[in-house]
Every structure is written in C-alpha cells, then in structure tokens.
mmCIF file of the N, C-alpha and C atoms, coordinates in Angstrom:
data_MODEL
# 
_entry.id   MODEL 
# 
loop_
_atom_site.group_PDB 
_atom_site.id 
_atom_site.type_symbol 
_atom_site.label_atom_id 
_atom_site.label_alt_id 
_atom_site.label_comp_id 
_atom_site.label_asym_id 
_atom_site.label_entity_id 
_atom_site.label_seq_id 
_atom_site.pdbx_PDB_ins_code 
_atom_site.Cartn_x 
_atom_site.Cartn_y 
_atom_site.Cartn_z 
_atom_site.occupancy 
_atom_site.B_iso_or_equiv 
_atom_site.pdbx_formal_charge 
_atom_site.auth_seq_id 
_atom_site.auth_comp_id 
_atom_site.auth_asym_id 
_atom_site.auth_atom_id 
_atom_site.pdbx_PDB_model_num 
ATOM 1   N N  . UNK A 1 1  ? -14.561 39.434 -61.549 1.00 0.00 ? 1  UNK A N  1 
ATOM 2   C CA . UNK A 1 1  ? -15.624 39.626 -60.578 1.00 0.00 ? 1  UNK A CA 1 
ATOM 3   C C  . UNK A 1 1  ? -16.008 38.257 -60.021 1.00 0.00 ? 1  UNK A C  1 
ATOM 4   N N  . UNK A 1 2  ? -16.635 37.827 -59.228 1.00 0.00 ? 2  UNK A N  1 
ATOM 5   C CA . UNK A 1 2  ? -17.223 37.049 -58.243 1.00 0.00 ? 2  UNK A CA 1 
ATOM 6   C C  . UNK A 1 2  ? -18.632 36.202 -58.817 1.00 0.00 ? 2  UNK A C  1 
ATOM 7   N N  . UNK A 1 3  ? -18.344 35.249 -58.526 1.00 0.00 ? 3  UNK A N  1 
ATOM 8   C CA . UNK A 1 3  ? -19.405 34.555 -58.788 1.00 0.00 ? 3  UNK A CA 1 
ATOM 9   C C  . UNK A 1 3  ? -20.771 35.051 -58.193 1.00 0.00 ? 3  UNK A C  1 
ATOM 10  N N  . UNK A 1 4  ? -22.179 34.790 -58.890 1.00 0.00 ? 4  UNK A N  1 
ATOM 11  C CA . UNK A 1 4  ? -23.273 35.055 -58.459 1.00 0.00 ? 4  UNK A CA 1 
ATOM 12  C C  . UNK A 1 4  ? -23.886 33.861 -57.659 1.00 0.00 ? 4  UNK A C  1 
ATOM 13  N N  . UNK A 1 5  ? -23.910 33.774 -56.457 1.00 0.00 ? 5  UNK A N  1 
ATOM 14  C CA . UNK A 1 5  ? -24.940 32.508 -55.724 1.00 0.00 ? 5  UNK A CA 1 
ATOM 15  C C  . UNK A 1 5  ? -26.198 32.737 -55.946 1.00 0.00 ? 5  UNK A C  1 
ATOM 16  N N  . UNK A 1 6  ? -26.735 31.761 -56.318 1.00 0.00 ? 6  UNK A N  1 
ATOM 17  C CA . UNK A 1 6  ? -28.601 32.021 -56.255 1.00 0.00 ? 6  UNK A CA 1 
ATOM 18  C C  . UNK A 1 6  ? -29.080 31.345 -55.169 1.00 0.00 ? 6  UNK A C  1 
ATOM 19  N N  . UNK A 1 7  ? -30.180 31.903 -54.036 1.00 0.00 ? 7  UNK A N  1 
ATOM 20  C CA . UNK A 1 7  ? -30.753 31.245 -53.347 1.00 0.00 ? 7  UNK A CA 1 
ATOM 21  C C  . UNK A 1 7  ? -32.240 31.145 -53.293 1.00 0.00 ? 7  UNK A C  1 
ATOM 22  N N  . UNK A 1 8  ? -32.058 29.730 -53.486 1.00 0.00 ? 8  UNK A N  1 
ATOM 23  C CA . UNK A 1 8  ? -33.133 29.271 -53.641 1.00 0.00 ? 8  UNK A CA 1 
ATOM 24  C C  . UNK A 1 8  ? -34.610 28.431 -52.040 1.00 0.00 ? 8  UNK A C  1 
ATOM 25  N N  . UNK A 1 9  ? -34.758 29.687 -51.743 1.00 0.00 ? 9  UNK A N  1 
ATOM 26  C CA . UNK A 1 9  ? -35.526 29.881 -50.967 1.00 0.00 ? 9  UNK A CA 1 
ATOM 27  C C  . UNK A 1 9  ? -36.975 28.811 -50.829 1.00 0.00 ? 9  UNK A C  1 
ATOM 28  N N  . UNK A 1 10 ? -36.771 28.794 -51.721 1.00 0.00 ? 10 UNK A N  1 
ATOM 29  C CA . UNK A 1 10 ? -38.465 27.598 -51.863 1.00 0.00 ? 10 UNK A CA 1 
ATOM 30  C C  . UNK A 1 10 ? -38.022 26.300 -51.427 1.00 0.00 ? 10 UNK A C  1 
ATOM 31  N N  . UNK A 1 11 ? -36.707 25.979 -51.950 1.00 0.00 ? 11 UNK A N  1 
ATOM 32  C CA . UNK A 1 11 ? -36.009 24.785 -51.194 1.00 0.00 ? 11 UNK A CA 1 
ATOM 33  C C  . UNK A 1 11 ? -35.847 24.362 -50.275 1.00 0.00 ? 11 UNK A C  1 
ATOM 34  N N  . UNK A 1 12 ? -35.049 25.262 -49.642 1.00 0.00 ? 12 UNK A N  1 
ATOM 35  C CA . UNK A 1 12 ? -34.875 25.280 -48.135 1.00 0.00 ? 12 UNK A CA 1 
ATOM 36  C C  . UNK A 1 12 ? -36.243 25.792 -47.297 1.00 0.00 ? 12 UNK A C  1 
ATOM 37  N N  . UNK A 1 13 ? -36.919 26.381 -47.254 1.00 0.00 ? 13 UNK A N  1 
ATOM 38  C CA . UNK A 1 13 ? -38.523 26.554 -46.751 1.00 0.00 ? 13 UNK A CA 1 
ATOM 39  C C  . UNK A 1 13 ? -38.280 24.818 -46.491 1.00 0.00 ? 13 UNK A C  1 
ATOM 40  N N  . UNK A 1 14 ? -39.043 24.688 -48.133 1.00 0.00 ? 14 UNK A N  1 
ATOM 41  C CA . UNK A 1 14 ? -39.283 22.902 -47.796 1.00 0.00 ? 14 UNK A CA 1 
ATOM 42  C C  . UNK A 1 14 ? -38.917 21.795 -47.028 1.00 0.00 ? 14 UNK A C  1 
ATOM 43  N N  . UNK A 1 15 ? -37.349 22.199 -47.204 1.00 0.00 ? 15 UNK A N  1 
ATOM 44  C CA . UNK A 1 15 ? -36.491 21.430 -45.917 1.00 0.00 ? 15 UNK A CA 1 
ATOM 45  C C  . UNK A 1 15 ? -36.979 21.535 -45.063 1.00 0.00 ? 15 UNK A C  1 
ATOM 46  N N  . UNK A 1 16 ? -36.585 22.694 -44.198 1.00 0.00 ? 16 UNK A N  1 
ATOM 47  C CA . UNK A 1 16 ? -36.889 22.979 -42.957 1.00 0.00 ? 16 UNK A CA 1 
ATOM 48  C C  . UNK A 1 16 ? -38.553 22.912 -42.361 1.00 0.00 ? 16 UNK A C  1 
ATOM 49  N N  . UNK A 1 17 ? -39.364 23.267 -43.120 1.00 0.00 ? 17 UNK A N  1 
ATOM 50  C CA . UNK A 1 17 ? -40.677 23.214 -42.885 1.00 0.00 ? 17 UNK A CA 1 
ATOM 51  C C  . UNK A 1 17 ? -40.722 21.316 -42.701 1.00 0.00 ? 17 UNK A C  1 
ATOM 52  N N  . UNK A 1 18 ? -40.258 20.373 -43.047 1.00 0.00 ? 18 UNK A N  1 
ATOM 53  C CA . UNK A 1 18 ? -40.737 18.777 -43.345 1.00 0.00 ? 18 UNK A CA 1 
ATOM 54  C C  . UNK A 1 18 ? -39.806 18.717 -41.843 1.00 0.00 ? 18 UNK A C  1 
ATOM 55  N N  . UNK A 1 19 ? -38.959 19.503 -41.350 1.00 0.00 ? 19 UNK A N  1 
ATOM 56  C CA . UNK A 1 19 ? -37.831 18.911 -40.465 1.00 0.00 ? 19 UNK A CA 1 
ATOM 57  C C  . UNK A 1 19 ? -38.909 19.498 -38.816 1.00 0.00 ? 19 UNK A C  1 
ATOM 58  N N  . UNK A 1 20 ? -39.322 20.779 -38.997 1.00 0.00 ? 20 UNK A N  1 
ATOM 59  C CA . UNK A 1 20 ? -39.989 20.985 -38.053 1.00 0.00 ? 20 UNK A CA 1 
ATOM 60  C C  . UNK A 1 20 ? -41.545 20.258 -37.711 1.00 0.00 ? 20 UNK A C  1 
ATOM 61  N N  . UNK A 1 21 ? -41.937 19.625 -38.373 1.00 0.00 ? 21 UNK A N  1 
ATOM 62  C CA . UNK A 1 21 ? -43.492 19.181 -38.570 1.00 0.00 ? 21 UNK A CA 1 
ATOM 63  C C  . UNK A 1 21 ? -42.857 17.506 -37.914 1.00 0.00 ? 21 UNK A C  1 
ATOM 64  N N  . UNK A 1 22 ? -42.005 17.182 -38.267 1.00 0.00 ? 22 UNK A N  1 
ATOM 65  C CA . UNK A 1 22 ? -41.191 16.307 -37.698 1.00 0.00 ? 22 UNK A CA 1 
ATOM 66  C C  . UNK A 1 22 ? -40.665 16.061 -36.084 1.00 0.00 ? 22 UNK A C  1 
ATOM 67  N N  . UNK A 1 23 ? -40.097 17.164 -35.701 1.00 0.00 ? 23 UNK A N  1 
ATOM 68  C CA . UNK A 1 23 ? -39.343 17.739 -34.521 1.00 0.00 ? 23 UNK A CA 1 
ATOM 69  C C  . UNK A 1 23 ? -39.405 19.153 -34.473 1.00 0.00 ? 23 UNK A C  1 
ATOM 70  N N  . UNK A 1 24 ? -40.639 19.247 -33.716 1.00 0.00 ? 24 UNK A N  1 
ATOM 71  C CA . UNK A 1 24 ? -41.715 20.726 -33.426 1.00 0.00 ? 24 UNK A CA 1 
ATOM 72  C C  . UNK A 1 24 ? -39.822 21.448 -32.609 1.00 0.00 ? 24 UNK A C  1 
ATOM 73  N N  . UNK A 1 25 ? -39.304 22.845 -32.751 1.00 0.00 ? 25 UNK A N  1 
ATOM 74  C CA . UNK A 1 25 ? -39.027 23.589 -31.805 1.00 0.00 ? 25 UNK A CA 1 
ATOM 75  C C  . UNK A 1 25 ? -39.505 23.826 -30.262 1.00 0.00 ? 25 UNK A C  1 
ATOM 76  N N  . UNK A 1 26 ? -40.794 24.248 -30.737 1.00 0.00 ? 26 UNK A N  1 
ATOM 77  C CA . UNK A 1 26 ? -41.521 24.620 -29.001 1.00 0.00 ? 26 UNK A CA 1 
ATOM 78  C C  . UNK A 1 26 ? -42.871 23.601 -29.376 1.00 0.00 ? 26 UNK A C  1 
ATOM 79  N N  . UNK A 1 27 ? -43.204 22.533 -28.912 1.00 0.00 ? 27 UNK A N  1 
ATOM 80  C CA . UNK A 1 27 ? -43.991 21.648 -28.978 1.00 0.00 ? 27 UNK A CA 1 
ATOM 81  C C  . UNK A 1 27 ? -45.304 22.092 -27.697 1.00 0.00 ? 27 UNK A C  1 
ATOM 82  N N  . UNK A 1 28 ? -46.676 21.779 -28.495 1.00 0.00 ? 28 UNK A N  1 
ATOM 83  C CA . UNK A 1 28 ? -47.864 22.334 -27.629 1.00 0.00 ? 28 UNK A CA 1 
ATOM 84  C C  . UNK A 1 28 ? -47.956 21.545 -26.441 1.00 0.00 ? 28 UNK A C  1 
ATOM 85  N N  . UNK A 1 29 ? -46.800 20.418 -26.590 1.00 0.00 ? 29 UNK A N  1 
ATOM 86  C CA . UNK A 1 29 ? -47.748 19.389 -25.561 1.00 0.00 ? 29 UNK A CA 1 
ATOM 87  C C  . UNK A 1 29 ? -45.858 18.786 -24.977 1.00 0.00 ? 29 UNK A C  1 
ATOM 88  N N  . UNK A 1 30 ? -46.227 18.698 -23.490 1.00 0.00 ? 30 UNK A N  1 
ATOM 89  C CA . UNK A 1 30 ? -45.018 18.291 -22.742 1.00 0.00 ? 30 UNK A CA 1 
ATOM 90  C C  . UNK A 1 30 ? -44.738 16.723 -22.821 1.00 0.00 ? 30 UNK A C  1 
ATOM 91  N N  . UNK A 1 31 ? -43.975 16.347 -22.023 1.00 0.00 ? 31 UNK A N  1 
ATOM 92  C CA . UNK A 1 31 ? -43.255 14.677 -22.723 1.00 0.00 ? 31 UNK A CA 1 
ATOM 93  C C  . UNK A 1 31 ? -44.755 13.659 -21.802 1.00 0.00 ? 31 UNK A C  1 
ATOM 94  N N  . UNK A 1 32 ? -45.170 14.106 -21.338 1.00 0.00 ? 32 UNK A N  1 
ATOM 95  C CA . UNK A 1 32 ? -46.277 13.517 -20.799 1.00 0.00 ? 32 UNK A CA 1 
ATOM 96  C C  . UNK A 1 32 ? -47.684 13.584 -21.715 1.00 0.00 ? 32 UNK A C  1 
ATOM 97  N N  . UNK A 1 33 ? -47.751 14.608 -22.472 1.00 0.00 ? 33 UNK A N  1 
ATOM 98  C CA . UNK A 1 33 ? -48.590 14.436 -23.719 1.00 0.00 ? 33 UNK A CA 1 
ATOM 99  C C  . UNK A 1 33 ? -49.729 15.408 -23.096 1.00 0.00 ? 33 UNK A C  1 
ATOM 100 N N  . UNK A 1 34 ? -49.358 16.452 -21.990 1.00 0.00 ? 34 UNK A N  1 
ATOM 101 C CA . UNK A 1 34 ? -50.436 17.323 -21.446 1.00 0.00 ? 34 UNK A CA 1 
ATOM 102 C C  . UNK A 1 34 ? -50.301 18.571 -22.252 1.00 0.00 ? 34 UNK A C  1 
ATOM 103 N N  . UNK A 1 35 ? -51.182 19.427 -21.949 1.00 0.00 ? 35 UNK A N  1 
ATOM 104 C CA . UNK A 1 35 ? -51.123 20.761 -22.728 1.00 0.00 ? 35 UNK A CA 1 
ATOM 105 C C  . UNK A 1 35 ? -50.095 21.693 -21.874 1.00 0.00 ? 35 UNK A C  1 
ATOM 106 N N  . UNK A 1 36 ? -49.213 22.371 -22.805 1.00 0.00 ? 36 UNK A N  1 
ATOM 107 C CA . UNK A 1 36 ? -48.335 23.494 -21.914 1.00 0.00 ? 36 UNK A CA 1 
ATOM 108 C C  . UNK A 1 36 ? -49.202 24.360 -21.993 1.00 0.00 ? 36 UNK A C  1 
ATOM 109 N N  . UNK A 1 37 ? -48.915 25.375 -21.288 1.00 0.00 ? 37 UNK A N  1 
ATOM 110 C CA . UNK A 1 37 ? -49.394 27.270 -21.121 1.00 0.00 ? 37 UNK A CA 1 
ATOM 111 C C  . UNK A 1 37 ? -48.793 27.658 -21.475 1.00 0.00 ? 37 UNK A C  1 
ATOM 112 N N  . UNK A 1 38 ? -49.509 28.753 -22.478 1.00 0.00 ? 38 UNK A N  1 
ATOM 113 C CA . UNK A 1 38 ? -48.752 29.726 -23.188 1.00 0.00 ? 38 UNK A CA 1 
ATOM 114 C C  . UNK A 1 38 ? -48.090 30.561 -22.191 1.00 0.00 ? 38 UNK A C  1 
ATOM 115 N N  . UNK A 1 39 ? -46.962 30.980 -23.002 1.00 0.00 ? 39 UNK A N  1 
ATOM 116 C CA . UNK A 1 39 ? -46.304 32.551 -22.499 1.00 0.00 ? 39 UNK A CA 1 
ATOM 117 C C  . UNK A 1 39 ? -45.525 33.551 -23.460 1.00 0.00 ? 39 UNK A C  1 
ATOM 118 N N  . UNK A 1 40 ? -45.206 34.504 -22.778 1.00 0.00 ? 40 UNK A N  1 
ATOM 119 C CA . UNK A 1 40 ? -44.373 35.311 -23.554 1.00 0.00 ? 40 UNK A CA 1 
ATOM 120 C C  . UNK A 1 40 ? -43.301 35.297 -23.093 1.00 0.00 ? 40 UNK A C  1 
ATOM 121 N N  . UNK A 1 41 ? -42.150 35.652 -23.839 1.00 0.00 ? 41 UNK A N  1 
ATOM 122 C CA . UNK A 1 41 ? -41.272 35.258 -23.662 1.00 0.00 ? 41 UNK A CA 1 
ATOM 123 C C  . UNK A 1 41 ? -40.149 36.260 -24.258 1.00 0.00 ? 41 UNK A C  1 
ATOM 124 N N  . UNK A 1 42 ? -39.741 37.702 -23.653 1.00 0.00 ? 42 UNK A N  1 
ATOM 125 C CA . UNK A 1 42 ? -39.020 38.443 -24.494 1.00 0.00 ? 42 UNK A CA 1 
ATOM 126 C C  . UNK A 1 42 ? -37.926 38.848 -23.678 1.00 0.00 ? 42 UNK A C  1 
ATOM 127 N N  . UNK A 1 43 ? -36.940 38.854 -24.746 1.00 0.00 ? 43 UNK A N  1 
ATOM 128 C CA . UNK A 1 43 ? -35.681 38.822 -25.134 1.00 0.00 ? 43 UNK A CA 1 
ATOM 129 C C  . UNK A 1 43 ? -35.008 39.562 -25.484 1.00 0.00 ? 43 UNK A C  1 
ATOM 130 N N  . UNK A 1 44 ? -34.215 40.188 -24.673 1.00 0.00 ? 44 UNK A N  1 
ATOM 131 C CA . UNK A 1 44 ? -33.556 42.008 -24.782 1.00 0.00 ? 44 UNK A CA 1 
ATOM 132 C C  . UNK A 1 44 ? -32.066 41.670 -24.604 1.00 0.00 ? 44 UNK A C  1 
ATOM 133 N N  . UNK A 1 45 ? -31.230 42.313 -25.638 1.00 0.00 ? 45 UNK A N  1 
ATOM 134 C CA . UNK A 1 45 ? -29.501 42.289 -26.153 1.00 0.00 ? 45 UNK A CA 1 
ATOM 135 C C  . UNK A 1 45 ? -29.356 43.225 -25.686 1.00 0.00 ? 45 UNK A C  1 
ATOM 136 N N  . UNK A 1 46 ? -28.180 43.503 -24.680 1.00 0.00 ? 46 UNK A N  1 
ATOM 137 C CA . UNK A 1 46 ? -27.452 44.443 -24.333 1.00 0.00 ? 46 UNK A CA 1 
ATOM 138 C C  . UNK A 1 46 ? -27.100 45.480 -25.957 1.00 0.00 ? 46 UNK A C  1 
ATOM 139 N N  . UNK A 1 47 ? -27.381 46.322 -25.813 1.00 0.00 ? 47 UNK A N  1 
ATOM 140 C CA . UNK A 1 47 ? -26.640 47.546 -27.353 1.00 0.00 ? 47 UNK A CA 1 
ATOM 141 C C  . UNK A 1 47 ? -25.551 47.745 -26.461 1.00 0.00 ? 47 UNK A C  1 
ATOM 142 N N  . UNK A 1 48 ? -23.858 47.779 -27.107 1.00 0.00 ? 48 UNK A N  1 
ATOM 143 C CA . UNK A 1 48 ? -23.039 48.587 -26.901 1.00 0.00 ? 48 UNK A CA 1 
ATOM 144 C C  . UNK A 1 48 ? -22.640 49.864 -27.128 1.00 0.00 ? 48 UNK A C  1 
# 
C-alpha cells in the first residue's frame, strides 16, 4: 500500500499568511498610496 502524507495545515497557513501581510494580493491602497473603491467582482466558468 501507499504511503500516508500528512498535511500539515497550520504550517502552511503560517507561510502564506507572513507572505501575504508582506505582499497584500488585492491591496486597499493604489501605487500612489490613495484609497481604491470597492467592488464586486464575479466570476462565472463556462459548465460543459
């Protein structure tokens, strides 16, 4: 049989949480340091 991987979830959280607080994804504030406006923003996949 196959080895068991464990994932360890608390780890990687941590990573990624120190990497985004770092280098925001969607950042509140534009390269000029003003406030953006919110929006929505949705996102529909073709189903085959």
């Amino acid at each position: 049989m196959g080895t068991k991987i464990v994932y360890n979830h608390r780890a990687i959280e941590k990573k990624w949480r120190e990497k985004w607080e770092e280098n925001p994804v969607n950042p509140k504030v534009d390269d000029n340091g003003k406030k953006k406006p919110k929006y929505y923003c949705l996102d529909m996949f073709p189903y085959p």
